[in-house]
C-alpha positions as CSV (number, residue, x, y, z in Angstrom):
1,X,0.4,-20.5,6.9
2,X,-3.5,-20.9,6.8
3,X,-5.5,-21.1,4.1
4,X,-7.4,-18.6,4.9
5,X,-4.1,-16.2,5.4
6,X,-3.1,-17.4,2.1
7,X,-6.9,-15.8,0.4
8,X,-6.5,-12.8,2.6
9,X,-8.5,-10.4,0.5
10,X,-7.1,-6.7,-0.3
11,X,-10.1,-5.4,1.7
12,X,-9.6,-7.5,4.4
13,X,-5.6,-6.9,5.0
14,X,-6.1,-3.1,4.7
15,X,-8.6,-3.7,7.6
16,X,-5.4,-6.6,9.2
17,X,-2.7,-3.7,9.3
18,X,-5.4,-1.1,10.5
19,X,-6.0,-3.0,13.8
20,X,-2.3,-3.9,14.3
21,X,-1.2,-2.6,17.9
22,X,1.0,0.7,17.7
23,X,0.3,1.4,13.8
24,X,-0.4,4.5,13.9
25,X,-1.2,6.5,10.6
26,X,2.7,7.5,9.5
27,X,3.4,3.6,9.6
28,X,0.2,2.5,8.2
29,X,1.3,4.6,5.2
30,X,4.8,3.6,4.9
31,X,3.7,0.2,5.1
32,X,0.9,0.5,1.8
33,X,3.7,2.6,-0.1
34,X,6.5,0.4,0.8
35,X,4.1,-2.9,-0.2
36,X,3.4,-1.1,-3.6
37,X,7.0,-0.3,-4.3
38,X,7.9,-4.3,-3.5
39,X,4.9,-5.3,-5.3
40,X,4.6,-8.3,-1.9
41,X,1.3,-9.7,-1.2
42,X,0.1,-10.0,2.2
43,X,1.4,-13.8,2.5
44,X,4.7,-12.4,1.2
45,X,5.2,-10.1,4.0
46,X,3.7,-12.3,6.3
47,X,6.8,-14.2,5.6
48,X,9.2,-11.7,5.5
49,X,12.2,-11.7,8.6
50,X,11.9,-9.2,11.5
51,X,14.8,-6.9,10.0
52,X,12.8,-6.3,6.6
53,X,9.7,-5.4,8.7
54,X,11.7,-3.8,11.0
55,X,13.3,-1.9,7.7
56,X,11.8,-1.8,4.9
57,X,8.1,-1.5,6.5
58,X,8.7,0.3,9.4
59,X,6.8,-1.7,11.6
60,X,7.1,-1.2,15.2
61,X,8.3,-4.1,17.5
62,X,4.7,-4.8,19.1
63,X,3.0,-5.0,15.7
64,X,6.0,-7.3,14.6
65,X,5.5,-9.5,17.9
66,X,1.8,-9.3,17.1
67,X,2.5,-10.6,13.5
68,X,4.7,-13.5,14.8
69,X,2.3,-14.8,18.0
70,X,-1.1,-13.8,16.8
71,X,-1.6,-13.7,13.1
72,X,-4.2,-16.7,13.1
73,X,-6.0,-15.2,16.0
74,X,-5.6,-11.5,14.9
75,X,-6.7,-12.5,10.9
76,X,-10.3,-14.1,12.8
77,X,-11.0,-11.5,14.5
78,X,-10.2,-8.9,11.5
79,X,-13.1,-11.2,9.8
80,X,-15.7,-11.2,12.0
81,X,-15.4,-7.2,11.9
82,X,-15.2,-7.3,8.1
83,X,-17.8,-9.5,8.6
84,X,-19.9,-7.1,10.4
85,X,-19.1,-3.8,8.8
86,X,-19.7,-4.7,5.7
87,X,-23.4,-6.4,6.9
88,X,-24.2,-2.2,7.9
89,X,-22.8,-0.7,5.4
90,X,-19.7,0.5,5.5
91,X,-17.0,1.0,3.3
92,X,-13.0,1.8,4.2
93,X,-10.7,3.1,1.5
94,X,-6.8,3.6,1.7
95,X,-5.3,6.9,0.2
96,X,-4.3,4.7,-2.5
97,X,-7.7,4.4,-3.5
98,X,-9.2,6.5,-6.7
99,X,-12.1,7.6,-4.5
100,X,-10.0,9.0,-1.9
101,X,-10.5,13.0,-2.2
102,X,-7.8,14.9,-3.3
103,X,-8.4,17.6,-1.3
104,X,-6.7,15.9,1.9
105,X,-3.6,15.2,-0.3
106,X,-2.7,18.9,1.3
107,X,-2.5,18.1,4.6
108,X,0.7,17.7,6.4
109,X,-0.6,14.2,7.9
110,X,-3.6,13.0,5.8
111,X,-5.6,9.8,6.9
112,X,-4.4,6.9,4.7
113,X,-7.7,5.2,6.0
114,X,-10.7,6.7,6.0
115,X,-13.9,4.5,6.9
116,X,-17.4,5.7,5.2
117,X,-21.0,5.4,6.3
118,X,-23.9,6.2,4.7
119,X,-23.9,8.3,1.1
120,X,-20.2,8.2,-0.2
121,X,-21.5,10.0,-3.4
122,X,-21.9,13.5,-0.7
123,X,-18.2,13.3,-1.3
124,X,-18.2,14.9,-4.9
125,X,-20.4,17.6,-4.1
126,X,-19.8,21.5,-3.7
127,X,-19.4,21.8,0.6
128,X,-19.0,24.6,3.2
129,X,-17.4,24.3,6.7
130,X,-18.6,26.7,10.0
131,X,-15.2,26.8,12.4
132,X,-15.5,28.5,15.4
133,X,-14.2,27.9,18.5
134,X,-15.5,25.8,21.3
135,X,-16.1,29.2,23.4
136,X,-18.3,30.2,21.1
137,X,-20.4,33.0,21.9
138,X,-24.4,33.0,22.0
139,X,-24.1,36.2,19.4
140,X,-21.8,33.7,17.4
141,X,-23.8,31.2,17.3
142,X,-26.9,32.8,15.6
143,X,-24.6,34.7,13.4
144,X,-23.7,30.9,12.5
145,X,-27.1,29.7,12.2
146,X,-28.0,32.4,9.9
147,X,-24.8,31.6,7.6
148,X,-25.8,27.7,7.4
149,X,-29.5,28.1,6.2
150,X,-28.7,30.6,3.8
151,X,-25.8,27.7,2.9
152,X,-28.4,25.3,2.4
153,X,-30.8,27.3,0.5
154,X,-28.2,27.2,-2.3
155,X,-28.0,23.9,-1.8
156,X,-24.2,23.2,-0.5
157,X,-23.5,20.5,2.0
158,X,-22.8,21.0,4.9
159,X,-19.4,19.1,6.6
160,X,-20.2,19.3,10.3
161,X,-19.3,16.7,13.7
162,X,-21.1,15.8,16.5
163,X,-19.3,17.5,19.2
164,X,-18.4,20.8,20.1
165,X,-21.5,23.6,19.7
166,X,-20.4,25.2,16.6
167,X,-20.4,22.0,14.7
168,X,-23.6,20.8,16.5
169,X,-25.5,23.9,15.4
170,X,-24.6,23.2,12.0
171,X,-25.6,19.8,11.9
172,X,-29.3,20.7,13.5
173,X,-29.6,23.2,11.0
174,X,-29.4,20.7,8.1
175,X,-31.4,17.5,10.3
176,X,-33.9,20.2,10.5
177,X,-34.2,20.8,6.6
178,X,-33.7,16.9,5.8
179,X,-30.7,18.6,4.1
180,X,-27.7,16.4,3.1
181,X,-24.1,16.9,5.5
182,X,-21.4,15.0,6.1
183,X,-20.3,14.0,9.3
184,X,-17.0,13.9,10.2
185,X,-15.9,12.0,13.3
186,X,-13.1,12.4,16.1
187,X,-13.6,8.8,17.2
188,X,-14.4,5.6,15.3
189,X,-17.7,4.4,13.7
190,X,-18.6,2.1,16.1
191,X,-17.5,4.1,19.4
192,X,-20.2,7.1,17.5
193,X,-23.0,5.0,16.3
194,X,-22.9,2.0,18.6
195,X,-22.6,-1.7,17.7
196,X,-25.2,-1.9,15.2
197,X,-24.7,1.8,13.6
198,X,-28.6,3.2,14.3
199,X,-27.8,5.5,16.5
200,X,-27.8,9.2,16.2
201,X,-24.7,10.3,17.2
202,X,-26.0,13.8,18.3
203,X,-28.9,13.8,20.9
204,X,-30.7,17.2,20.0
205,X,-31.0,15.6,16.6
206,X,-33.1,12.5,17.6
207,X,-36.1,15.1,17.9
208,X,-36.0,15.1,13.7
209,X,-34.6,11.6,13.4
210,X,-34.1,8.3,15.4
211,X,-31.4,6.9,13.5
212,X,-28.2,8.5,10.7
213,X,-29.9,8.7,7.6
214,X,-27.8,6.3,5.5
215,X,-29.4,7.9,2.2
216,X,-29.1,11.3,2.9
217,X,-25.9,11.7,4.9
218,X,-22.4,10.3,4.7
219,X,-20.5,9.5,8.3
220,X,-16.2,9.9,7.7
221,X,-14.1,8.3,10.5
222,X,-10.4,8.3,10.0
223,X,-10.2,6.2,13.2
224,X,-10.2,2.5,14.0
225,X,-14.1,1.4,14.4
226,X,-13.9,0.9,18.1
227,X,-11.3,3.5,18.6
228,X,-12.9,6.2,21.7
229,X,-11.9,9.9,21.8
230,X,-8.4,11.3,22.9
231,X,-7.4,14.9,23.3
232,X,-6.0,15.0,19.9
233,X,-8.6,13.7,18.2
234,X,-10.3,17.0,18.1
235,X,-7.6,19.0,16.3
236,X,-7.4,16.4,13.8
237,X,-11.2,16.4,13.4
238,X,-11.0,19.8,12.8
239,X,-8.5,19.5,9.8
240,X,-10.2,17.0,8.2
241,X,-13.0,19.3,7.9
242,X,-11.3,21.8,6.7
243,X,-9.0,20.4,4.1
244,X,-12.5,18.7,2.9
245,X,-14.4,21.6,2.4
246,X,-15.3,23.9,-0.6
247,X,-15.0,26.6,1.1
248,X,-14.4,27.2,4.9
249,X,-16.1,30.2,6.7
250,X,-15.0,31.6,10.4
251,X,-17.5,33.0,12.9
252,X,-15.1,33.2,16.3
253,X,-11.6,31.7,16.8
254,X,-9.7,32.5,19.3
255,X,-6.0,34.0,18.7
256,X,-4.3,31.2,20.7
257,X,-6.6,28.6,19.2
258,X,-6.3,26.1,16.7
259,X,-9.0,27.5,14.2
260,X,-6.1,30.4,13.7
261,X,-3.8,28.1,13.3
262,X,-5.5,25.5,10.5
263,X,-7.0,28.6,8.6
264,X,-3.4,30.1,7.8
265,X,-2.9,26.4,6.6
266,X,-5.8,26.3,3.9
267,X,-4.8,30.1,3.2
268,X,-1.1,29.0,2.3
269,X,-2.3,25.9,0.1
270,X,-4.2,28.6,-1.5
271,X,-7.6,27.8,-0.1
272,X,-10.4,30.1,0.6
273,X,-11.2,31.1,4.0
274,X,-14.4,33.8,4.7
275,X,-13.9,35.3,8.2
276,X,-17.1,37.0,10.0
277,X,-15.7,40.6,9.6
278,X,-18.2,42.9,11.7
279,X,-17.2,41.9,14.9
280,X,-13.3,41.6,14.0
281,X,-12.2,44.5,16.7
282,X,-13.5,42.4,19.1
283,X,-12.2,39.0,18.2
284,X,-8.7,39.3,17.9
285,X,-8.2,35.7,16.0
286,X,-10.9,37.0,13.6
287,X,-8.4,39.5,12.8
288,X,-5.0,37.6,13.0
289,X,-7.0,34.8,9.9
290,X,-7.8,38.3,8.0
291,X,-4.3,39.4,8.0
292,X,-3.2,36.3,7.1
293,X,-5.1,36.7,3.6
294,X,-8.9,35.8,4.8
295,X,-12.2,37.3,2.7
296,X,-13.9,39.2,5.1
297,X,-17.7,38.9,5.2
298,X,-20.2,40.0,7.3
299,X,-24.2,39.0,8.0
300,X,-24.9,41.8,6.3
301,X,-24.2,39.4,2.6
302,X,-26.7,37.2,4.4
């Protein structure tokens, strides 16, 4: 085995099993928990026979072939992005990490990667999620806008995304205060921001800013850096936010939708869900969170 196998850095192996072909985020944590239990360095497993990894680690048969044909090839190119992550700024933690946040301890599949851009200390603070669907009405949407700047006032950040209009309008209304958020991704770091991680993700914000703001805003991808969107990236998008939040506050969902579906979630893990009460007759999944034990409010608290 290579030297430089042999002086594969913590950091640097996460990074290793990560990019492994057909890991997916149940093996990638069976893997850290099952290395932890053995107490086996990288080398060690490196070594190990097909049957243990098979086993013991779970490892699927492409990432085993992978392991076996392409270690010395697979370890370079796991460098060079190391390399070049870590020259912009970013950081990637393992749920085994003290900085993880508890809070996505509750879900029923929690990231057990999660790569960080920009102001990892946004993850300590007091934070507020807008759900509602991606139908969302023009009436919803102001009633939205409305709920985020009076949000901000107090000071709360904001956890928003890039896609899908709710989200979007929450994220302008804080670009538009130079107000701290948090950005949560449904694709990896890379595939948002572009090779060199300038870019700003969300076009209507490049009117207020060029480029992320690094200083004042925190990017959260629990995907591979390269990795582009899929269908379910969405829905898992959408829990993330959630299970990160303070507090989570419904404008629209829609009863067959999967806003309905996460809030009676948070509400049994004893979370606190507001749901925009006023227009409940009329939105039927407004109703079904309410009867599922959310706090009604109205723009009329505003």
């Amino acid at each position: 085995m290579s030297k430089c196998l042999q002086d594969m850095t913590d950091r640097q192996w996460l990074l290793f099993l990560t990019l492994l072909p057909d890991v997916g985020r149940r093996t990638l944590r069976q893997v850290l928990e099952r290395q932890q239990v053995r107490r086996e360095t990288p080398e060690e497993i490196l070594r190990l026979p097909v049957e243990t990894l098979q086993n013991e680690y779970g490892l699927p048969s492409r990432a085993i072939q992978t392991l076996r044909e392409e270690k010395e090839q697979r370890f370079e190119s796991t460098r060079r992005l190391e390399a070049h992550l870590t020259r912009c700024g970013v950081r990637w933690i393992s749920f085994q990490d003290a900085a993880y946040p508890d809070a996505l301890d509750d879900m029923p599949e929690p990231p057990p990667v999660l790569f960080l851009y920009g102001n990892h200390s946004l993850l300590q603070e007091s934070s507020y999620a807008l759900l509602a669907s991606h139908t969302v009405s023009a009436q919803g949407l102001h009633e939205l806008e409305l709920l985020a700047n009076a949000l901000l006032e107090q000071g709360i950040t904001p956890i928003v995304s890039a896609t899908q209009p709710a989200y979007q309008r929450a994220l302008l209304c804080a670009v538009r205060r130079s107000a701290p958020y948090i950005l949560v991704l449904d694709r990896g770091l890379l595939s948002a921001f572009g090779e060199d991680l300038r870019k700003e993700p969300l076009k209507q914000a490049r009117i207020w800013q060029a480029e992320f703001n690094t200083e004042r805003a925190l990017a959260l991808s629990p995907f591979r850096p390269r990795d582009g969107w899929v269908a379910s990236s969405g829905r898992y998008r959408d829990a993330l936010i959630g299970y990160l939040a303070s507090v989570v506050f419904v404008v629209e969902a829609r009863p067959d939708g999967y806003i309905v579906h996460l809030c009676r979630e948070l509400l049994r893990q004893g979370r606190t869900v507001y749901v925009m009460a006023q227009r409940s007759s009329s939105l039927p999944g407004n109703q079904l969170i309410l009867e599922a034990g959310g706090t009604p409010f109205g723009t009329e608290n505003l």
